[in-house]
N, CA, C and O atoms as a Tinker XYZ file with bonds, in Angstrom:
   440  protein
     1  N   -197.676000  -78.283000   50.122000    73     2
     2  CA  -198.441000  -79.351000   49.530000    64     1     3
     3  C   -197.896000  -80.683000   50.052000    63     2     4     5
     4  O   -196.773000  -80.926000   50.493000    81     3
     5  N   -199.057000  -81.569000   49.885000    73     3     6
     6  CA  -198.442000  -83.050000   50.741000    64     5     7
     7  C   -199.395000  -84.256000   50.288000    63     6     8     9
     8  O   -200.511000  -83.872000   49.938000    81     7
     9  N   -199.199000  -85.499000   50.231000    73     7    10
    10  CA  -199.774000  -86.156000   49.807000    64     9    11
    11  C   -200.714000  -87.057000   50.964000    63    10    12    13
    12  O   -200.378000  -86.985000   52.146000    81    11
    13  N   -201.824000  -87.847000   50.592000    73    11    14
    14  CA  -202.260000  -88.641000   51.517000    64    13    15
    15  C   -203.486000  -89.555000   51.251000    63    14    16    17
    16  O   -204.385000  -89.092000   50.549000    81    15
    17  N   -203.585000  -90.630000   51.677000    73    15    18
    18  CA  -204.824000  -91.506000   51.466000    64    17    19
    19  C   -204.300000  -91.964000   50.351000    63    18    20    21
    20  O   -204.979000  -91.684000   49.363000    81    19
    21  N   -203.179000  -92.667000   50.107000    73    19    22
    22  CA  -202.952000  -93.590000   48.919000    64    21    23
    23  C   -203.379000  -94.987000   49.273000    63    22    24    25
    24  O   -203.410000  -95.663000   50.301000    81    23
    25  N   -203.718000  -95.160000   47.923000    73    23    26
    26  CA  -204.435000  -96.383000   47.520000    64    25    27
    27  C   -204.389000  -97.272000   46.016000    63    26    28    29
    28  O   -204.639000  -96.876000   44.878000    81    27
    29  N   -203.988000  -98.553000   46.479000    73    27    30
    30  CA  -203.575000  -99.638000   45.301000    64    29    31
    31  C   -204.979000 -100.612000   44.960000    63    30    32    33
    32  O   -205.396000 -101.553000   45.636000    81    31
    33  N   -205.658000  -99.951000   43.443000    73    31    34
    34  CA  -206.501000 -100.442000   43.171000    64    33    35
    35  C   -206.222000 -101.780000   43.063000    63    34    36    37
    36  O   -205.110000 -102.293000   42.939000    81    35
    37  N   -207.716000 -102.531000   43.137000    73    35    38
    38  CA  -207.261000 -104.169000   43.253000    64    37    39
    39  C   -206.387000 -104.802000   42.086000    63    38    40    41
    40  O   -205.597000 -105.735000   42.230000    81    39
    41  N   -206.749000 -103.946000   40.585000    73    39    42
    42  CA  -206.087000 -104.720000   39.760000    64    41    43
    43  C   -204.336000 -104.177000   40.201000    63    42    44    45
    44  O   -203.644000 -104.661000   39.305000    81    43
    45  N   -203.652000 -103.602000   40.928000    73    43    46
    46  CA  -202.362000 -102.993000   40.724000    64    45    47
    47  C   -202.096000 -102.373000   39.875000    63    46    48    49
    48  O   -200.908000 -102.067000   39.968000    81    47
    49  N   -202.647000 -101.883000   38.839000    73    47    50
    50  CA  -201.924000 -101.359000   37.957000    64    49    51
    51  C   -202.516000  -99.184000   37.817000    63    50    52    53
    52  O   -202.426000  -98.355000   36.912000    81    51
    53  N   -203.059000  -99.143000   39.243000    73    51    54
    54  CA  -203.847000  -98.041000   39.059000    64    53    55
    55  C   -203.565000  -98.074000   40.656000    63    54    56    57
    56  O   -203.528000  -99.029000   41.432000    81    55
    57  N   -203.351000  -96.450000   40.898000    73    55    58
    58  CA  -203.128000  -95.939000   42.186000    64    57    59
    59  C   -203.967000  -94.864000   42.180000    63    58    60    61
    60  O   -204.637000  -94.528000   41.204000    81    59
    61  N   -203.944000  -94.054000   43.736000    73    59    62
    62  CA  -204.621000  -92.752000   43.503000    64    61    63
    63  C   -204.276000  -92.418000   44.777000    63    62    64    65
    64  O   -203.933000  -93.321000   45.539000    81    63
    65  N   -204.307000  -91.110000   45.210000    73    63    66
    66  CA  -203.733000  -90.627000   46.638000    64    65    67
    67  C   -204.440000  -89.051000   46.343000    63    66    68    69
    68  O   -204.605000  -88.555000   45.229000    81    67
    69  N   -204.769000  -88.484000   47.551000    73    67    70
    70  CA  -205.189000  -87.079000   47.879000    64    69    71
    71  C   -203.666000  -85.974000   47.815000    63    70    72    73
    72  O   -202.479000  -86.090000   48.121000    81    71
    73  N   -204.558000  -84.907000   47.229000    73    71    74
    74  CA  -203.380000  -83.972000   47.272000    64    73    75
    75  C   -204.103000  -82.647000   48.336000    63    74    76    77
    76  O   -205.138000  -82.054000   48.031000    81    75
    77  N   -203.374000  -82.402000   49.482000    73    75    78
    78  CA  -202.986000  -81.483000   50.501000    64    77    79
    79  C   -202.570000  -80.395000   50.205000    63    78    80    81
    80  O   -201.389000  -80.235000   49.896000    81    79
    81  N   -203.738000  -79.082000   50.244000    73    79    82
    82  CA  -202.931000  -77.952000   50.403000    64    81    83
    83  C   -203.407000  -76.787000   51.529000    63    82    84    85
    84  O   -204.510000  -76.606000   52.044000    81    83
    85  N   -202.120000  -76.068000   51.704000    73    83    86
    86  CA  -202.275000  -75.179000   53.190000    64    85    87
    87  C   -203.712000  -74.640000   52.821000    63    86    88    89
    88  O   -204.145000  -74.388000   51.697000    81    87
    89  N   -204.286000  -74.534000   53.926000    73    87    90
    90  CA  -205.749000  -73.255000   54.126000    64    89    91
    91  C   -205.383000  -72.189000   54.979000    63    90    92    93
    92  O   -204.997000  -72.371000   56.134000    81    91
    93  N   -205.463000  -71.387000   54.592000    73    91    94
    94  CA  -205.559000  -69.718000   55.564000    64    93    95
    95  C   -206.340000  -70.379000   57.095000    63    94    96    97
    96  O   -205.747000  -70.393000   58.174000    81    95
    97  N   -207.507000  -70.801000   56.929000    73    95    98
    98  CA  -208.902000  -70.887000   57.969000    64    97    99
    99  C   -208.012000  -71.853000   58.776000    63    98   100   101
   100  O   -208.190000  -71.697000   59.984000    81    99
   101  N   -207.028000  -72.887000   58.446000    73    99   102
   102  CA  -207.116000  -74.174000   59.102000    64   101   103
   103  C   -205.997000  -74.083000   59.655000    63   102   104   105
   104  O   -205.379000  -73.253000   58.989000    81   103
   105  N   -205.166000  -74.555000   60.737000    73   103   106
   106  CA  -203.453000  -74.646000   61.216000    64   105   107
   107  C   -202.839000  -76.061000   60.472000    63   106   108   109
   108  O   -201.653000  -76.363000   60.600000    81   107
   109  N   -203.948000  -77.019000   59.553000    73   107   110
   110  CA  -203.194000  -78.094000   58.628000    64   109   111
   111  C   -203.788000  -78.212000   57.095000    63   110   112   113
   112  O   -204.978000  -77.988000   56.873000    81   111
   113  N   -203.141000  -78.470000   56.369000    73   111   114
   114  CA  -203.326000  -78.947000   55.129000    64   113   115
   115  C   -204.495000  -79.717000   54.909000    63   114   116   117
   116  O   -204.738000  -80.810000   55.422000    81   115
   117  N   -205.278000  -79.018000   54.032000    73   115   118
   118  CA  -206.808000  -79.834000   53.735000    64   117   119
   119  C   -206.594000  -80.500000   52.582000    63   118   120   121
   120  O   -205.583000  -80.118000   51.994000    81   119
   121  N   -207.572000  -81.900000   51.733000    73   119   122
   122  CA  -207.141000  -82.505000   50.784000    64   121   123
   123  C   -207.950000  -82.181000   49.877000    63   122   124   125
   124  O   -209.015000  -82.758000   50.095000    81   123
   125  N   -208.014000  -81.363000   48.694000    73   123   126
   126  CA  -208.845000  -81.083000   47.502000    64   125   127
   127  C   -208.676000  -81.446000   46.258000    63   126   128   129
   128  O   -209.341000  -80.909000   45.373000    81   127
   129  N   -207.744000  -82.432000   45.982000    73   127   130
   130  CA  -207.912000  -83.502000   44.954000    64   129   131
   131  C   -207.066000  -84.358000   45.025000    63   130   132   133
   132  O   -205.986000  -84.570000   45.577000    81   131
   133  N   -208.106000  -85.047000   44.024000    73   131   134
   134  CA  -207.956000  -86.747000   44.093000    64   133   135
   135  C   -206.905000  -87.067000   42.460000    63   134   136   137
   136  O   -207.073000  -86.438000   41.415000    81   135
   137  N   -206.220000  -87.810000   42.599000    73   135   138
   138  CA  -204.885000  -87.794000   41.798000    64   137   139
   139  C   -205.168000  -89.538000   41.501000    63   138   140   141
   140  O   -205.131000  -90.436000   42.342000    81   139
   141  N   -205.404000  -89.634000   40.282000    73   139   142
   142  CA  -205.474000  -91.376000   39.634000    64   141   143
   143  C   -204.333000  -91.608000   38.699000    63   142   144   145
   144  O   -204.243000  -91.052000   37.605000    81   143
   145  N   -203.482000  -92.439000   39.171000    73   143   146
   146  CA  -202.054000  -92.505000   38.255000    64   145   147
   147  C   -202.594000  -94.126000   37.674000    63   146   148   149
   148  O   -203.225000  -95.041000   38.202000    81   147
   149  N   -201.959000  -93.907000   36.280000    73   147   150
   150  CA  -202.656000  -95.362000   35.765000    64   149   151
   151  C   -201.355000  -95.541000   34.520000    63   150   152   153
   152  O   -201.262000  -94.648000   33.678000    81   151
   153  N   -200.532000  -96.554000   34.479000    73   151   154
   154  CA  -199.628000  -96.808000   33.900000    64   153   155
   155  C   -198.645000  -96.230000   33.760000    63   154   156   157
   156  O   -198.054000  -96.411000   32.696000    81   155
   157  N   -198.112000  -95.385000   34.670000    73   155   158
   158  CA  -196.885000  -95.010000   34.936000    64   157   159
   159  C   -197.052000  -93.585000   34.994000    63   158   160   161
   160  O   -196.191000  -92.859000   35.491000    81   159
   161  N   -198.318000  -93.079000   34.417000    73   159   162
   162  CA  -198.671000  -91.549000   34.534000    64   161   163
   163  C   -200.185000  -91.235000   35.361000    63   162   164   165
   164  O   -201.212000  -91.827000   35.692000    81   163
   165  N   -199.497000  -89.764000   35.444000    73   163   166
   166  CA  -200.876000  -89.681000   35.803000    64   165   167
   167  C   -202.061000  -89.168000   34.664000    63   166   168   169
   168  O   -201.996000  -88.335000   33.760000    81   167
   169  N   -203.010000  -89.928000   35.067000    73   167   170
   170  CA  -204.455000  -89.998000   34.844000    64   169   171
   171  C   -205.441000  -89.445000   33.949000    63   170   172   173
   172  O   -205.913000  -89.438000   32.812000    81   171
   173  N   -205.499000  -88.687000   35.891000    73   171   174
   174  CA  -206.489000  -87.636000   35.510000    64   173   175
   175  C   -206.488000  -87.119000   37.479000    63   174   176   177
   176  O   -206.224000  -87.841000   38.441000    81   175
   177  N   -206.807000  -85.947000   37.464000    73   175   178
   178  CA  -206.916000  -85.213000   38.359000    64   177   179
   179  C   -207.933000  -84.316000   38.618000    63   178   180   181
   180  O   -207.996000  -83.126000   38.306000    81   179
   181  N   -208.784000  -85.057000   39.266000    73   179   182
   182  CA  -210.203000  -84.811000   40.305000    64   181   183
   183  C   -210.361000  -83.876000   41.380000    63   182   184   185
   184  O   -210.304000  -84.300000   42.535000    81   183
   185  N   -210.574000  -82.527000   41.127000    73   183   186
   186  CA  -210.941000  -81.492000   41.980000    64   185   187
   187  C   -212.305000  -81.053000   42.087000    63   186   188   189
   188  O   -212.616000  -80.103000   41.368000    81   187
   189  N   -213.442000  -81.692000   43.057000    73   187   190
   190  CA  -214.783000  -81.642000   43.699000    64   189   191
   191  C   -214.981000  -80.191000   44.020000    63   190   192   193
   192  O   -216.055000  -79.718000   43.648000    81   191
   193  N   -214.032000  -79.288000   44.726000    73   191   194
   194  CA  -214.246000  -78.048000   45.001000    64   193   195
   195  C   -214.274000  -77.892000   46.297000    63   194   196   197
   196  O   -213.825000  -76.831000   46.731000    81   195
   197  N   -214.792000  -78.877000   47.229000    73   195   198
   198  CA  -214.585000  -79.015000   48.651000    64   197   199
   199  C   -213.550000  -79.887000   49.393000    63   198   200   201
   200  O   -212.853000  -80.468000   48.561000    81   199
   201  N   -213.262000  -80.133000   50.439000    73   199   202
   202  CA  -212.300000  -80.275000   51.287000    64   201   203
   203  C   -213.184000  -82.016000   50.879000    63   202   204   205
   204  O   -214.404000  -82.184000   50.884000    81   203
   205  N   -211.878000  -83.339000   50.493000    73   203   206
   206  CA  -212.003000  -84.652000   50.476000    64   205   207
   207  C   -212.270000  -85.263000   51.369000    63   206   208   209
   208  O   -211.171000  -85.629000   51.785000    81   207
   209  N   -213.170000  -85.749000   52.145000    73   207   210
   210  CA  -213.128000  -86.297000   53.770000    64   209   211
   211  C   -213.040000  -88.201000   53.323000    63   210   212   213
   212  O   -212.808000  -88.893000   54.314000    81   211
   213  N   -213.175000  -88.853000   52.222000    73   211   214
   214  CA  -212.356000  -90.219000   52.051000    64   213   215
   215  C   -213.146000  -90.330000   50.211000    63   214   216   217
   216  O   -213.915000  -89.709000   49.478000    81   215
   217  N   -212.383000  -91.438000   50.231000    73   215   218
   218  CA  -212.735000  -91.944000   48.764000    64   217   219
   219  C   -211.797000  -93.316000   48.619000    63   218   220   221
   220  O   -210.979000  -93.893000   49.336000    81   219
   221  N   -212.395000  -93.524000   47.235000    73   219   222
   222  CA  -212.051000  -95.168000   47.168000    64   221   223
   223  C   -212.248000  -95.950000   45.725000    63   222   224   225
   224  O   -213.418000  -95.919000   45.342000    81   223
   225  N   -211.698000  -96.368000   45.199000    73   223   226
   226  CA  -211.908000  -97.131000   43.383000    64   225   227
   227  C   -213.451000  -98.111000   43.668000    63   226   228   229
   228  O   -213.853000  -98.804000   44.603000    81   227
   229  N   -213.845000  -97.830000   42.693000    73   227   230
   230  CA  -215.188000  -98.396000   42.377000    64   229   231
   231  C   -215.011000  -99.635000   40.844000    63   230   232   233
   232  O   -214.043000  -99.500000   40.096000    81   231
   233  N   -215.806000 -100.476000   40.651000    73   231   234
   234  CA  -215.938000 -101.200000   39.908000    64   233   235
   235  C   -214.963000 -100.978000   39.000000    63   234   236   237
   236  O   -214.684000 -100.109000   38.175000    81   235
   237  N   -214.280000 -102.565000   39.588000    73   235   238
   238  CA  -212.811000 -103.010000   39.061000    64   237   239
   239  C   -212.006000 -101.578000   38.717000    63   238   240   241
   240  O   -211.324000 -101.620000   37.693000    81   239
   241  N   -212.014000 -100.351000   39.443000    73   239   242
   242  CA  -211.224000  -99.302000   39.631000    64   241   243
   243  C   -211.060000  -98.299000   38.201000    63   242   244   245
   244  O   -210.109000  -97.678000   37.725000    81   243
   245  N   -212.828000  -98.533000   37.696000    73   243   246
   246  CA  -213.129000  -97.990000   36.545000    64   245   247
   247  C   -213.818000  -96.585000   37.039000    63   246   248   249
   248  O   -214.116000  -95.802000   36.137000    81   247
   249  N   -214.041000  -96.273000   38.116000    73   247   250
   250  CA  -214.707000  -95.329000   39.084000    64   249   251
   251  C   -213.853000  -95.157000   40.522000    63   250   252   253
   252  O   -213.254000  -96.023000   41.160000    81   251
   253  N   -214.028000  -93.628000   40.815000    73   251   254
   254  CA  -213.709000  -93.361000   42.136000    64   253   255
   255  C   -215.059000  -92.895000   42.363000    63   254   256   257
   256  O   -215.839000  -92.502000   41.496000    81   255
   257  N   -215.301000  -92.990000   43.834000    73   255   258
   258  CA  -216.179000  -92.751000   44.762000    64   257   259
   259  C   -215.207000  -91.534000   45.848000    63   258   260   261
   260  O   -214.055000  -91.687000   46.254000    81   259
   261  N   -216.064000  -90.455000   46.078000    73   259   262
   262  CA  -215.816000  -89.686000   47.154000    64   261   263
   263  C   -216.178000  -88.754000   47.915000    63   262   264   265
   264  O   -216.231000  -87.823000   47.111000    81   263
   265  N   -216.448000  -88.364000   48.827000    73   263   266
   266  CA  -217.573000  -87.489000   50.152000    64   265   267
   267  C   -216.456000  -86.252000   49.859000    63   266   268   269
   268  O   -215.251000  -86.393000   49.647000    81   267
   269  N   -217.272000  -84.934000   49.915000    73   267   270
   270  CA  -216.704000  -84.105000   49.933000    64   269   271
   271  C   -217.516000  -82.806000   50.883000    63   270   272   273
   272  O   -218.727000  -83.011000   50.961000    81   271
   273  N   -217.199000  -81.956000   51.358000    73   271   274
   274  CA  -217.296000  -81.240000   51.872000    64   273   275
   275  C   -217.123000  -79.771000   52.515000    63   274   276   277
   276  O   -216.308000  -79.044000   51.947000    81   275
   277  N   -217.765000  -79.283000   53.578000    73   275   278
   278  CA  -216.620000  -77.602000   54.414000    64   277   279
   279  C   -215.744000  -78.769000   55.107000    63   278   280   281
   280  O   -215.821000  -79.989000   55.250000    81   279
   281  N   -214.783000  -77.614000   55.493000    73   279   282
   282  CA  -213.745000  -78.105000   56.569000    64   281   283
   283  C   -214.084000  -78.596000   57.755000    63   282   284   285
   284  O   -213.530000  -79.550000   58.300000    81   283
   285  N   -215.225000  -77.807000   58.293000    73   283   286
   286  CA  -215.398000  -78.643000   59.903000    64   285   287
   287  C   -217.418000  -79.376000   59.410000    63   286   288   289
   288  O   -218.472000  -79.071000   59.968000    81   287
   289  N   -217.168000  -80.452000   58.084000    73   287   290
   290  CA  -218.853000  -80.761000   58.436000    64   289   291
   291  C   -219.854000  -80.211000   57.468000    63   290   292   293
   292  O   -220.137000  -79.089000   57.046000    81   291
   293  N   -220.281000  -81.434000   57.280000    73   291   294
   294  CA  -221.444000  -81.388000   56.424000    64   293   295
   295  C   -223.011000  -81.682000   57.419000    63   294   296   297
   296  O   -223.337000  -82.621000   58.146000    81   295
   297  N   -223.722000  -80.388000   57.027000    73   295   298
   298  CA  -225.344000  -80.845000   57.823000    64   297   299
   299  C   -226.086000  -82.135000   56.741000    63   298   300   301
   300  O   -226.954000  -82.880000   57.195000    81   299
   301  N   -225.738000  -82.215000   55.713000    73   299   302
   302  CA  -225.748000  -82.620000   54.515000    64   301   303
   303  C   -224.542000  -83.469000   54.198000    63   302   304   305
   304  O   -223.471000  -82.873000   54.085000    81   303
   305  N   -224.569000  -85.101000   54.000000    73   303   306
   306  CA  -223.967000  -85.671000   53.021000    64   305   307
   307  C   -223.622000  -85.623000   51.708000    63   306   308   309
   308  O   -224.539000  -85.903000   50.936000    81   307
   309  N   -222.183000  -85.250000   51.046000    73   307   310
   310  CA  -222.063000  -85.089000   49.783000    64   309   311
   311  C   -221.185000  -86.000000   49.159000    63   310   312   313
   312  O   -219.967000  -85.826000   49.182000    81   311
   313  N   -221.798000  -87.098000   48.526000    73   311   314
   314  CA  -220.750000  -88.123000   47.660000    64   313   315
   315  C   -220.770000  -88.114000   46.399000    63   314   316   317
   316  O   -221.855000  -88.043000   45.822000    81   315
   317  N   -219.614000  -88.182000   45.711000    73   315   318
   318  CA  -219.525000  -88.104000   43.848000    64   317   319
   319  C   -219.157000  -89.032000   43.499000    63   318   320   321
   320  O   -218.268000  -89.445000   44.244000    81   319
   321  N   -219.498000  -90.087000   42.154000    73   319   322
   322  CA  -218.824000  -90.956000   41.760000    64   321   323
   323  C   -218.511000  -90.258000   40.405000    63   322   324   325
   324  O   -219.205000  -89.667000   39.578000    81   323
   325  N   -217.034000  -90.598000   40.519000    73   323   326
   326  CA  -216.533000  -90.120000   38.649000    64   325   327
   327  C   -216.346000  -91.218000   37.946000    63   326   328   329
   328  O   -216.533000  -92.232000   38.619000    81   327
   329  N   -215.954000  -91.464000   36.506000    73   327   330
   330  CA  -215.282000  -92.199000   35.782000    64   329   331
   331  C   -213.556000  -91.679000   35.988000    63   330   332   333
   332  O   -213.064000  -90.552000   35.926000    81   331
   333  N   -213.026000  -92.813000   36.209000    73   331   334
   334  CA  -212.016000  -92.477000   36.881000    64   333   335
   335  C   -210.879000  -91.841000   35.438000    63   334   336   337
   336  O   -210.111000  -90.886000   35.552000    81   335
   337  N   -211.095000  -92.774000   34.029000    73   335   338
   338  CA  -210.819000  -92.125000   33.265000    64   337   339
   339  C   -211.259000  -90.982000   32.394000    63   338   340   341
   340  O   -210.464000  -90.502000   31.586000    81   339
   341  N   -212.281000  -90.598000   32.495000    73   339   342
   342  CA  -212.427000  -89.502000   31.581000    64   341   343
   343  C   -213.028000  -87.651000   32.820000    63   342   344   345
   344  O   -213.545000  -86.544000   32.671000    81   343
   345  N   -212.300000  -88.760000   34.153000    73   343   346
   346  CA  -212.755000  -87.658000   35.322000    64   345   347
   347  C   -214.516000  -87.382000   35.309000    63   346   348   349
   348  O   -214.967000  -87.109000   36.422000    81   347
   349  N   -215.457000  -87.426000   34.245000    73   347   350
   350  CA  -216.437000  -87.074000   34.258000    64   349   351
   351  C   -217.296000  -87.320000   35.549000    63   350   352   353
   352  O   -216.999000  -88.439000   35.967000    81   351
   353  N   -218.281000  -86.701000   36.386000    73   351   354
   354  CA  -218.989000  -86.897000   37.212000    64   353   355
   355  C   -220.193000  -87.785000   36.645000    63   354   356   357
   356  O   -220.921000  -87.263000   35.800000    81   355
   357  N   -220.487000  -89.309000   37.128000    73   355   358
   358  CA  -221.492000  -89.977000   36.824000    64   357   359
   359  C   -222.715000  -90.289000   37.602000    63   358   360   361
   360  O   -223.782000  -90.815000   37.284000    81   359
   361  N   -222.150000  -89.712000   38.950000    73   359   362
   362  CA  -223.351000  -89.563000   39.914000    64   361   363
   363  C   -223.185000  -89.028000   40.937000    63   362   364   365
   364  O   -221.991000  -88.872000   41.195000    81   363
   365  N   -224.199000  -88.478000   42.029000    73   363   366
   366  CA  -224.143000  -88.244000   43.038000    64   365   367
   367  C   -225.303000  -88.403000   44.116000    63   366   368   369
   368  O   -226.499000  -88.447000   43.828000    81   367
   369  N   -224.888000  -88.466000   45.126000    73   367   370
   370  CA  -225.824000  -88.398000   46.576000    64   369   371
   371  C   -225.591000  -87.591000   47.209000    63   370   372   373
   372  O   -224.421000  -87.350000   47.506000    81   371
   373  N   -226.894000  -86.666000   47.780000    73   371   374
   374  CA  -226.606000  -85.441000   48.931000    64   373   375
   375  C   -226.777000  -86.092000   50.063000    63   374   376   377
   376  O   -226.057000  -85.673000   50.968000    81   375
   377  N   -227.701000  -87.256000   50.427000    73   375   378
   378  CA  -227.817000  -87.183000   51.728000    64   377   379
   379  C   -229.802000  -87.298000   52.064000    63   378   380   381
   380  O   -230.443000  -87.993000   52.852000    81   379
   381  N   -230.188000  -86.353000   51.132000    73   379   382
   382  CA  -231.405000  -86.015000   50.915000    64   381   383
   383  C   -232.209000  -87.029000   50.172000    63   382   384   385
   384  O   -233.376000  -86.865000   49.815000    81   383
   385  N   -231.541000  -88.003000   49.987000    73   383   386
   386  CA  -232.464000  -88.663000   48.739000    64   385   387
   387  C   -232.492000  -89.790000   49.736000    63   386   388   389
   388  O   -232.077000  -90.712000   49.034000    81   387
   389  N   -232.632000  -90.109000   50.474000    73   387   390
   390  CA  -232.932000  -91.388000   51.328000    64   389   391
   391  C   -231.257000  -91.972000   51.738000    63   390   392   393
   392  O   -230.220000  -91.336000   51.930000    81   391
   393  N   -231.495000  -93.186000   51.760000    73   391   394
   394  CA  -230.379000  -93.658000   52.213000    64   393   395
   395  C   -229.625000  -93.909000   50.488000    63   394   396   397
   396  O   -230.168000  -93.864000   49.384000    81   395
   397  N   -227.880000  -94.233000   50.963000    73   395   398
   398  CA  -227.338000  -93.667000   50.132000    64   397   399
   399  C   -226.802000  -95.289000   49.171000    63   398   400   401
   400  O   -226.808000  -96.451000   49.579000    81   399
   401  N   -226.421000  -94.780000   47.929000    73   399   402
   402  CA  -226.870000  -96.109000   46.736000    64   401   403
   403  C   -225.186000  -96.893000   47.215000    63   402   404   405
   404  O   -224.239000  -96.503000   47.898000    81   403
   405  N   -225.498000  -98.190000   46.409000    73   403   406
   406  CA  -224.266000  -98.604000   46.961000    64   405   407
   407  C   -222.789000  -98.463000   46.902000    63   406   408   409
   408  O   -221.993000  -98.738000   47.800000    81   407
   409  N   -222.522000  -97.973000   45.662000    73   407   410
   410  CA  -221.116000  -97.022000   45.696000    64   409   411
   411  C   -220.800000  -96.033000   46.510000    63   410   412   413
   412  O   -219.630000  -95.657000   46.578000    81   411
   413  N   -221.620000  -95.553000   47.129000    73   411   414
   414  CA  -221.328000  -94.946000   48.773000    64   413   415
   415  C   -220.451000  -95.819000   49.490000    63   414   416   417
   416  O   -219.396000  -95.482000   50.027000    81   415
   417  N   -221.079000  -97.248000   49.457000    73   415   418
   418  CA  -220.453000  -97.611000   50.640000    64   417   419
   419  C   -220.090000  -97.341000   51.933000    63   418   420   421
   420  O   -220.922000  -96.784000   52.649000    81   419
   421  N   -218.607000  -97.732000   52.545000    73   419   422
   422  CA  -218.538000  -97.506000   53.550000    64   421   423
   423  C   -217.366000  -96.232000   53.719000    63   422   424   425
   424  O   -216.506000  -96.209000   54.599000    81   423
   425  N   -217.539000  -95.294000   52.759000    73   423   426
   426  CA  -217.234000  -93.762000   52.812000    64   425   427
   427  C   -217.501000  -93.224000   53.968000    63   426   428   429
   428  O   -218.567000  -93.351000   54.572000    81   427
   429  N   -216.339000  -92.465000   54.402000    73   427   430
   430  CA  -216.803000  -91.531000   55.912000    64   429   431
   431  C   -217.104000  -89.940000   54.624000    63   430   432   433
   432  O   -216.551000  -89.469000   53.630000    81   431
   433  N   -218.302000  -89.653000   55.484000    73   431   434
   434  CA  -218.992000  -88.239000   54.760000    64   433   435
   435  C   -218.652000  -86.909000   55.419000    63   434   436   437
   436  O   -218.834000  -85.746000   55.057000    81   435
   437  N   -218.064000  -87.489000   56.578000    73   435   438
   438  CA  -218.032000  -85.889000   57.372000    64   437   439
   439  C   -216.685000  -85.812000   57.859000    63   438   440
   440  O   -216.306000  -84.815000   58.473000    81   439
């Protein structure tokens, strides 16, 4: 296991970083959850089910945003926005619905 993609929400007082673990299929560590530490603990801990390809705090870092996916590629765009505290899923985009809303942003999807 290994950590990666840490990130200091704007207010500072809220972090979050990917957690890395070995795959059989792969020769490196894929990232399948998202880890929100918020006052000295952690959070809450965000597992999508697919391999993390980026993510990022959303409004004033009350939300994460993040593309998820297979290991080599999506034919299909998949982005989730959670509440960063109660982990709940509050939305999503496949890809399919036109172009993608603005908490997408500038997320890499694949």
């Amino acid at each position: 296991m290994s950590a990666s993609e840490a990130k200091l929400a704007d207010d500072s007082r809220i972090a979050g970083w990917l957690v890395n673990y070995a795959n059989r299929c792969t020769s490196y560590p894929i990232p399948l959850t998202l880890v929100v530490y918020r006052d000295g603990h952690i959070a809450r801990q965000i597992k999508p089910g697919l391999i993390i390809f980026d993510w990022d705090f959303r409004e004033s870092s009350c939300q994460a945003a993040l593309c998820d996916g297979t290991v080599h590629g999506n034919q299909v765009p998949n982005c989730l926005l959670y509440d960063a505290r109660s982990g709940k899923k509050v939305a999503k985009w496949d890809g399919r619905q036109g172009q993608p809303p603005a908490w997408v942003g500038k997320l890499r999807y694949e």
